[in-house]
C-alpha positions in Angstrom: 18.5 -22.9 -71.2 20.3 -26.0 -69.7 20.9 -25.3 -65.1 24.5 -25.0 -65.8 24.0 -22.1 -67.9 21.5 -20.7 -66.0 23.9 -21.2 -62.4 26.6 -19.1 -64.9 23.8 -16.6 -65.8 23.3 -16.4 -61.6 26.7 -16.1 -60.7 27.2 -13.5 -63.2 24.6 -11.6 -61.7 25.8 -11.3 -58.1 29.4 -10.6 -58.6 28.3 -8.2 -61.4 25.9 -6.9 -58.8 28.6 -7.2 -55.3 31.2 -5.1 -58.2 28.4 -2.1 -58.6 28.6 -1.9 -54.2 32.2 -3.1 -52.8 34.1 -0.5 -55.2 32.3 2.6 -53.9 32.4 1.6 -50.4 36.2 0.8 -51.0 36.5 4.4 -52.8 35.1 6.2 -50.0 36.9 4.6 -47.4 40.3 5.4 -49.1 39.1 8.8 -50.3 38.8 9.6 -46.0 42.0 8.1 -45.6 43.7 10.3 -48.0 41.5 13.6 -47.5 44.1 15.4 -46.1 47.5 14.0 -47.5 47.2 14.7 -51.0 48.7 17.7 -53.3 49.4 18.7 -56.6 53.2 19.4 -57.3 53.9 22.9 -58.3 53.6 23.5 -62.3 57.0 24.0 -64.4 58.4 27.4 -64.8 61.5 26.9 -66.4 60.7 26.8 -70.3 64.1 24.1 -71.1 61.9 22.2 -69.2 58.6 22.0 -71.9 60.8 21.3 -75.3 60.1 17.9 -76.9 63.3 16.2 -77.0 64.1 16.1 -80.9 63.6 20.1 -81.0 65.6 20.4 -77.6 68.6 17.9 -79.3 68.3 20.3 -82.6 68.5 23.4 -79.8 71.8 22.2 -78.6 72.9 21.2 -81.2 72.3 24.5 -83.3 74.0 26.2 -80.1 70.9 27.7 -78.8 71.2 26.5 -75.2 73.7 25.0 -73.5 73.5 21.2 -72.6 74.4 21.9 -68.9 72.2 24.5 -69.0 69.4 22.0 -69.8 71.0 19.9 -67.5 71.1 21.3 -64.6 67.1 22.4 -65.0 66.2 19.2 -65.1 67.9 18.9 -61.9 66.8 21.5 -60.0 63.4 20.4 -61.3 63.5 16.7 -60.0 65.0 17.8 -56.8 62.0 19.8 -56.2 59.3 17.3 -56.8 61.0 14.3 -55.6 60.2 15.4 -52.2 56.5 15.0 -52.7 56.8 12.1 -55.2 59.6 10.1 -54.1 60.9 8.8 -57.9 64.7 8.7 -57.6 66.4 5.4 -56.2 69.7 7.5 -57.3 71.2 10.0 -59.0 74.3 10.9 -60.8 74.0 14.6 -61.4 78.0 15.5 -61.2 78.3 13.0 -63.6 76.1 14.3 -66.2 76.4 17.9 -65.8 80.4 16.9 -66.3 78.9 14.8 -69.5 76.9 17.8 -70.7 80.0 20.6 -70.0 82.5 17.7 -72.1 79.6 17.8 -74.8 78.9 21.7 -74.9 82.7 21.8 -75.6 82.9 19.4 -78.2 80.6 21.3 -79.7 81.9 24.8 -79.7 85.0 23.5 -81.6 85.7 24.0 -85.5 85.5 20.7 -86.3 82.5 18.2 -84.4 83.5 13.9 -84.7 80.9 12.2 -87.0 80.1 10.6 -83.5 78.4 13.5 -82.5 76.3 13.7 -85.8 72.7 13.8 -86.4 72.8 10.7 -87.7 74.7 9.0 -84.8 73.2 10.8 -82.0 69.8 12.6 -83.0 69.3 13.3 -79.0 72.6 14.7 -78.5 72.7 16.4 -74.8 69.4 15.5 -74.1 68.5 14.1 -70.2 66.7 10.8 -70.0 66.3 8.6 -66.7 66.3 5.2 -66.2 63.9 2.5 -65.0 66.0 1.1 -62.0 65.5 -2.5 -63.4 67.9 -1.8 -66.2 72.0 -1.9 -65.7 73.2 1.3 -66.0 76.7 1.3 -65.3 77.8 2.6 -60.9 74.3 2.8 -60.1 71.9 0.2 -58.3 69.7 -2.2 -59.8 67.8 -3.9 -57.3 64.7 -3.7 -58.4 63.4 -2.8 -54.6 64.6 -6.3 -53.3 66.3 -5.7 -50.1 68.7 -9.1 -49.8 70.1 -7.3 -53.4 70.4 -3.2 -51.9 74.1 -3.3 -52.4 74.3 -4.4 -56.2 75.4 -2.0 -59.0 75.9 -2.6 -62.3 79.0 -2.8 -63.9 77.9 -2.1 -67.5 74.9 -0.6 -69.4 72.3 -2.7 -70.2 72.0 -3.1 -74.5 69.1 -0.6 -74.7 70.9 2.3 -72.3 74.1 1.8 -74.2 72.5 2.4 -77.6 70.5 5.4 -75.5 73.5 7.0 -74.8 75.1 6.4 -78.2 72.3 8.3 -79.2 73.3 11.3 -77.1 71.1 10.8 -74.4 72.8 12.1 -70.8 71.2 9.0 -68.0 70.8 11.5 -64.8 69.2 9.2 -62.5 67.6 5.7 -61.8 63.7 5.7 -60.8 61.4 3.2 -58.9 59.4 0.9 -59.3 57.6 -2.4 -57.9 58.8 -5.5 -55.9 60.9 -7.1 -58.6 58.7 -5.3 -61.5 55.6 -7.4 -60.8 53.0 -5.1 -59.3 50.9 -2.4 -60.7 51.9 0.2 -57.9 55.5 1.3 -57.7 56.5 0.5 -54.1 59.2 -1.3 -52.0 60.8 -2.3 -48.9 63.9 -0.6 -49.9 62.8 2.7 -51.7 59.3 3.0 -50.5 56.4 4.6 -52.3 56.4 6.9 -55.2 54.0 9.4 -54.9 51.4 10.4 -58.6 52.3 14.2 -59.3 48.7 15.2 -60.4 47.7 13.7 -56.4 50.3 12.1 -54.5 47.6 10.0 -52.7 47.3 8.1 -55.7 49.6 5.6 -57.2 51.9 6.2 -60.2 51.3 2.7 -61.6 54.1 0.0 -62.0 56.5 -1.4 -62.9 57.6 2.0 -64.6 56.1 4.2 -62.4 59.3 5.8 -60.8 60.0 6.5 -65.2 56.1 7.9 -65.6 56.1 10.0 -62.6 59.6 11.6 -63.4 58.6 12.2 -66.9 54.9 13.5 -66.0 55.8 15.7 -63.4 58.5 17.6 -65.8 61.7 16.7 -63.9 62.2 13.7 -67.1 61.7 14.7 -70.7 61.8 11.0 -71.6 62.6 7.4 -69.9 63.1 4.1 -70.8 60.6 1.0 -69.3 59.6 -2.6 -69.6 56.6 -4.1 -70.1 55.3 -7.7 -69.3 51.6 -6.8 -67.9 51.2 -3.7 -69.0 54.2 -1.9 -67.1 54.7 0.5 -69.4 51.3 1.5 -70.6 49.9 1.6 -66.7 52.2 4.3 -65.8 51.9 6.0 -68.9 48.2 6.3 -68.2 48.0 6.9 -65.3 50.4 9.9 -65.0 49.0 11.3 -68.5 52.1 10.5 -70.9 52.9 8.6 -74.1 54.1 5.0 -73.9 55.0 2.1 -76.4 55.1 -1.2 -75.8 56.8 -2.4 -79.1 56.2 -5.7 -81.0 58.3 -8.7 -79.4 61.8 -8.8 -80.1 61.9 -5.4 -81.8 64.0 -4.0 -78.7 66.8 -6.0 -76.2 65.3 -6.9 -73.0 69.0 -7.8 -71.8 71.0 -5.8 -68.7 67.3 -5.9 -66.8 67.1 -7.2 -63.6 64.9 -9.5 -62.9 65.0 -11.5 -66.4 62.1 -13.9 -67.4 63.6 -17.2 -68.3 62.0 -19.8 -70.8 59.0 -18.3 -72.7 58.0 -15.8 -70.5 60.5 -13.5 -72.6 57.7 -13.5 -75.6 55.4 -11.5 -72.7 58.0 -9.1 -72.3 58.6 -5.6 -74.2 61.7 -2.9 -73.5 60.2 0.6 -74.7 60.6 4.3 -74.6 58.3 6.7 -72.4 57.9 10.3 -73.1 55.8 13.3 -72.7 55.8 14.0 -76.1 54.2 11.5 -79.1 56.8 12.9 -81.9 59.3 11.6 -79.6 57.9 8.0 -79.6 59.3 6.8 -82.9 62.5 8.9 -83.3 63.3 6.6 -79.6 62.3 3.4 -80.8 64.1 3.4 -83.6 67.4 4.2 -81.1 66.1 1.0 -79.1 65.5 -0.7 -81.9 69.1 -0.5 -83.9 69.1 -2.2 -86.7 65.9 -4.3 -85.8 64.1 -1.2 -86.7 63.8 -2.7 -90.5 61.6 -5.3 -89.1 58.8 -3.3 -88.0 59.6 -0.8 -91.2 59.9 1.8 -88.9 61.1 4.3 -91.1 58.0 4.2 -93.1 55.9 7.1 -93.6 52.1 6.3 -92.6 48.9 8.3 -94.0 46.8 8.1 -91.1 43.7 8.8 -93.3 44.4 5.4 -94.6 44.7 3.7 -91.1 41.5 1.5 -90.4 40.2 2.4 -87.4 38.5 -0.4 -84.6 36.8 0.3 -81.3 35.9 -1.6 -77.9 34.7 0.4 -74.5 35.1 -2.6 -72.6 36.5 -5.9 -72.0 32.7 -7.4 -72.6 31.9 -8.4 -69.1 34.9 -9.8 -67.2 34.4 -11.2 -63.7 37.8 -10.3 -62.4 38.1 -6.8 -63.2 36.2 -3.3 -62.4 33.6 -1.8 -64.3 34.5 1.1 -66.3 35.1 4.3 -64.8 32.2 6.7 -67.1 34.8 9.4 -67.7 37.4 7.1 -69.3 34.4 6.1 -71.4 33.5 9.5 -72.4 37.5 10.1 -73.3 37.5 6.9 -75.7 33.9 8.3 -77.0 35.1 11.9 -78.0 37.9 10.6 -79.7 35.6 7.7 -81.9 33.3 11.1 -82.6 36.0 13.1 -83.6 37.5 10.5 -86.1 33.9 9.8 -87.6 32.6 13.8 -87.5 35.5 15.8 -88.0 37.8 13.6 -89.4 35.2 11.4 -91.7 37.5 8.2 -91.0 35.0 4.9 -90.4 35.2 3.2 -86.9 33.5 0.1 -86.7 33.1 -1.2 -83.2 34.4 -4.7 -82.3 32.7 -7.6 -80.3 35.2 -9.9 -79.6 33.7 -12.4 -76.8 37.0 -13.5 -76.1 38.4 -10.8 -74.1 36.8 -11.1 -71.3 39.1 -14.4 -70.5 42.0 -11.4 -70.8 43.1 -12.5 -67.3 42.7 -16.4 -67.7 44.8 -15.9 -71.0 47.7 -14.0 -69.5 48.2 -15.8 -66.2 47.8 -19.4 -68.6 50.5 -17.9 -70.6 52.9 -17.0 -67.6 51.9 -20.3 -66.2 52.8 -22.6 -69.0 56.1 -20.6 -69.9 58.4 -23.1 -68.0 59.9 -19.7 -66.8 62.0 -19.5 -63.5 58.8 -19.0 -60.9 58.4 -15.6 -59.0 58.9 -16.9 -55.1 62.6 -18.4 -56.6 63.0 -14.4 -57.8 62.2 -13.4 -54.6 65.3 -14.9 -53.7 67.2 -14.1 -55.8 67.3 -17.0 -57.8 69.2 -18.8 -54.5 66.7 -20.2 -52.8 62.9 -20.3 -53.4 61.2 -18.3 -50.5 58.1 -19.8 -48.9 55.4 -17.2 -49.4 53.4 -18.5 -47.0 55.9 -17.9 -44.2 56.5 -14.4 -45.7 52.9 -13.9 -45.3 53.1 -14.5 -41.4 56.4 -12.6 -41.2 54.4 -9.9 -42.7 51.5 -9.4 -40.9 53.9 -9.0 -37.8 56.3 -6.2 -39.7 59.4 -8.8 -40.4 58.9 -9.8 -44.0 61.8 -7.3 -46.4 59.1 -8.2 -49.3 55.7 -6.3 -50.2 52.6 -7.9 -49.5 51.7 -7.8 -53.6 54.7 -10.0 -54.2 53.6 -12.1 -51.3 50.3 -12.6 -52.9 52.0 -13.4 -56.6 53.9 -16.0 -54.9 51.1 -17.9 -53.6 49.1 -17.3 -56.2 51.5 -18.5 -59.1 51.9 -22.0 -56.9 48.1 -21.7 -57.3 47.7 -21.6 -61.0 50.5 -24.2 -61.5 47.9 -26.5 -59.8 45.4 -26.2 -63.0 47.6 -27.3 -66.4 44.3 -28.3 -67.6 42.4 -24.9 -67.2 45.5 -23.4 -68.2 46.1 -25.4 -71.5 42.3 -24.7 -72.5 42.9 -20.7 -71.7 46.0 -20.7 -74.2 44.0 -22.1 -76.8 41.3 -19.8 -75.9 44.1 -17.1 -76.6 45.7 -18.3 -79.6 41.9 -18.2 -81.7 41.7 -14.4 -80.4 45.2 -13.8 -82.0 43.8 -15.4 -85.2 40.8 -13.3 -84.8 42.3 -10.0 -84.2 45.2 -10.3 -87.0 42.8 -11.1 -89.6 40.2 -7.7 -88.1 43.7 -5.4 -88.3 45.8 -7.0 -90.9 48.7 -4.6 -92.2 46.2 -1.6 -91.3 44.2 -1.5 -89.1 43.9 -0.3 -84.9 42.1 -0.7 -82.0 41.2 1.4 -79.7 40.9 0.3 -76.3 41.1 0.9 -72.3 44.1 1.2 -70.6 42.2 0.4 -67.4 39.4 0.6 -65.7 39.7 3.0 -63.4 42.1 6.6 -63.2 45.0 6.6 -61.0 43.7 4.4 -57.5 44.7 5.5 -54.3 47.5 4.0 -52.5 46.8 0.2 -51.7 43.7 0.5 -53.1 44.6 -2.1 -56.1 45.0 -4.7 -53.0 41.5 -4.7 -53.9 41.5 -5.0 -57.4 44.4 -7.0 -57.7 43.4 -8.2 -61.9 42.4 -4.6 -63.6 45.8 -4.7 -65.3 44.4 -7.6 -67.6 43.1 -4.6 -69.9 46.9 -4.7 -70.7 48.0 -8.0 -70.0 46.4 -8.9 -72.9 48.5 -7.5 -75.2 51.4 -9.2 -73.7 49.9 -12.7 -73.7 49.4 -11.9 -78.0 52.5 -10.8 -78.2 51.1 -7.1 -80.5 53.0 -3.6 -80.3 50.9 -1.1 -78.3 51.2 2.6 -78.0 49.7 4.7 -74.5 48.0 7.8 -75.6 46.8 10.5 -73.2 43.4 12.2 -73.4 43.2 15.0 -70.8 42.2 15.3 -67.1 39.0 14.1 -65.9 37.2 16.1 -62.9 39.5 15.1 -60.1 42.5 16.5 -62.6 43.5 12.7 -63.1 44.7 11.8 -66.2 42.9 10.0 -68.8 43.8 8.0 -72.2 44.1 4.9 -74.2 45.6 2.1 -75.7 46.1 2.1 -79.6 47.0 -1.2 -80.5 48.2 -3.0 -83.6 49.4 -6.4 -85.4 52.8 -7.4 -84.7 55.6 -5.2 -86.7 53.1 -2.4 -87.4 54.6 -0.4 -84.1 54.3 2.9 -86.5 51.3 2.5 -87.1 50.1 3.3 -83.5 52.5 5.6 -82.9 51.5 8.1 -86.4 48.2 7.8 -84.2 48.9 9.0 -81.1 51.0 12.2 -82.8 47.8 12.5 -84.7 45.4 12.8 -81.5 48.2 14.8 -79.7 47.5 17.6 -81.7 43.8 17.3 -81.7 43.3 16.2 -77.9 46.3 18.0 -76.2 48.8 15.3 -75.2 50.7 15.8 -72.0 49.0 18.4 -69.5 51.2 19.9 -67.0 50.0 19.1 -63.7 49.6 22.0 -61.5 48.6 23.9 -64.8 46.1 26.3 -64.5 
């Protein structure tokens, strides 16, 4: 063993060793912070309010319920959560109960326009909010950066427009992060939202105004974007389904902010739901006529799927160890497939991931994309982080300490083309790796994160756990978020089920597998 690979072997050792006592001390310290600020919102009582959204479209459509009936209870149930979670940056309620009465009408007459059919719109009257990063016409789009509150959008963004071709009624826009870049959804201009299972944890971000919403029952399903795991974070850790889809499969356009350069091959527009059978009937809406390309209409034999495992990234440095309890989620499920089921799961080593980090942030690096401290101002001027930093610690700065930190920190990794060069190669032999171990069928299983929901600010601490999904970004594959229950604390659990690029329904026909078997969705609040 040569001294530098025993210093490694050392090194290794203590922050392994510092990672086993700083997070409990950290835990406890926020758990007394929070002790007596946290709740569970009150469970959903009206019934329009539990109907996955292809049997609620077939509903109105069969004239079984009203659209402004389903409307307005969608309403009155974000109303009365959004006080405890704080999801809405606005609403347009008269709006869409005037869109649902017009729709109800059209379709009490004799004779319905082939506009209205199932083919053309198979979520006809169905509510759906909006990640507040994507243009939908009157409303904001800020994306919580204060010099921008007074911007609205003067069209729909691609993907909206094609959501409400589909018959989908937008009701409101929901939060997120500083310019979509942070793992907890929170900002100078519409503060903190709030997790519905325990608002003193976070809802994840960018999407987490979309995955609190849609958990919490006041949204049956969202729209969100995904270029570290923005998406899939939410979905976890409010307990819904997610999909990040293959690259290019949906428009990214009408989003504000939008990578430049190559950063758009890290970035993924996708549906969020509460239920898995509504995961591909959405995508193929968001798709349009890309949905050929990832042969989305398909039918897939699940019993023919083959099936790959890893607990863990293998070790990283940068991130958390694994929580036990998401551990025993991903285990039950590998049992069930191999018991019950009788499908094969062969457990991967791939020595690679732990770099998952390194590989993102190398990608982001050398994307020649416009840098985040030039976003922060808007693409006007390039704000000095390091002045920001001051202006924070003495309550001044409009921007969020995370976005702070990314500033710097992005200047940072610019300085190292070299290590950055050598982490992109690392990447591109994983990618070689994993396509030939999945090919056209095969999946892997693997954490979301490493830890359930965190307590407000507590990711401050933590600041590289979303690699688990960065990675996925960085390779460019399709990946869906499925739920697996509540652990202990009644925070949910759940995975990622990822694929090669184009096999989106593969992943999917797996999640609506294990949400029969596992549950899916659990109501917080529920009994």
């Amino acid at each position: 063993m040569t001294i530098s690979h025993l210093l490694r072997r050392v090194q290794y050792g203590i922050l392994s060793a510092l990672g086993w006592v700083v997070v409990p001390i950290v835990r406890l310290i926020f758990s007394l912070i929070y002790k007596s600020r946290s709740k569970c919102v009150d469970p959903v009582e009206n019934p329009l309010c539990l109907i996955p959204a292809t049997e609620l479209a077939r509903r109105i459509r069969a004239r079984e319920v009203k659209a402004e009936e389903v409307m307005r209870a969608y309403i009155e149930r974000t109303r009365l959560v959004n006080r405890d979670c704080n999801f809405v940056v606005a609403e347009r309620f008269e709006e869409a109960l005037k869109e649902a009465r017009n729709l109800d009408r059209i379709l009490d007459s004799k004779e319905i326009p082939q506009e209205f059919s199932y083919q053309n719109a198979p979520f006809l009257g169905v509510p759906t909010s909006v990640k507040e990063a994507f243009a939908l016409k009157g409303m904001p789009q800020t994306s919580g950066l204060v010099m921008v509150k007074d911007f609205r959008a003067s069209e729909d963004a691609p993907v909206v427009g094609r959501m409400r071709r589909a018959g989908l009624i937008p009701y409101m826009v929901t939060n997120v992060s500083e310019l979509c870049m942070w793992y907890e959804s929170a900002n100078r201009l519409n503060g903190r939202t709030c997790n519905p299972y325990n608002t003193s944890r976070i809802v994840g971000g960018s999407s987490g105004g979309e995955g609190c919403a849609i958990a919490s029952g006041a949204a049956l399903v969202g729209v969100g974007s995904d270029i570290g795991g923005s998406i899939r974070m939410p979905s976890f850790f409010n307990g819904i389904f997610g999909h990040k889809p293959s690259a290019g499969l949906v428009p990214n356009e009408g989003q504000f902010p939008l990578p430049t350069g190559r950063d758009m091959e890290l970035l993924s527009t996708g549906p969020m739901c509460r239920y898995a059978t509504d995961l591909l009937p959405l995508l193929k809406v968001m798709a349009g006529p890309e949905t050929k390309l990832a042969k989305l209409d398909e039918k897939v034999d699940v019993m023919k799927i083959k099936f790959y495992s890893m607990y863990d990234d293998g070790g990283s440095l940068l991130v958390s160890h694994m929580e036990p309890e998401i551990q025993q989620a991903h285990q039950r499920v590998v049992r069930y497939l191999r018991d019950t089921v009788g499908v094969h799961v062969e457990e991967l080593k791939l020595s690679k991931v732990r770099y998952s980090f390194e590989m993102w942030a190398a990608k982001m690096a050398l994307s020649g994309g416009t840098d985040f401290a030039t976003y922060m101002g808007n693409c006007q001027v390039r704000v000095n982080c390091y002045v920001e930093l001051l202006k924070w610690l003495v309550g001044q700065s409009p921007h969020t300490l995370p976005a702070i930190g990314l500033g710097m920190g992005q200047g940072l990794a610019d300085l190292t083309p070299e290590t950055n060069k050598k982490n992109v190669q690392i990447l591109r032999k994983l990618d070689e790796e994993l396509r030939q171990v999945l090919g056209k069928d095969g999946v892997l299983l693997y954490p979301t994160h490493p830890k359930v929901a965190p307590y407000h600010n507590e990711p401050l601490f933590y600041p590289f756990n979303f690699a688990y999904t960065g990675l996925f970004n960085a390779l460019a594959y399709p990946v869906t978020q499925c739920p697996l229950g509540l652990n202990s604390e009644g925070l949910p659990l759940g995975f990622q089920i990822v694929t090669a690029p184009n096999n989106d329904r593969l992943s999917i026909a797996v999640a609506v597998f294990l949400e029969k078997v596992f549950g899916g969705w659990v109501p917080p609040g529920k009994k």
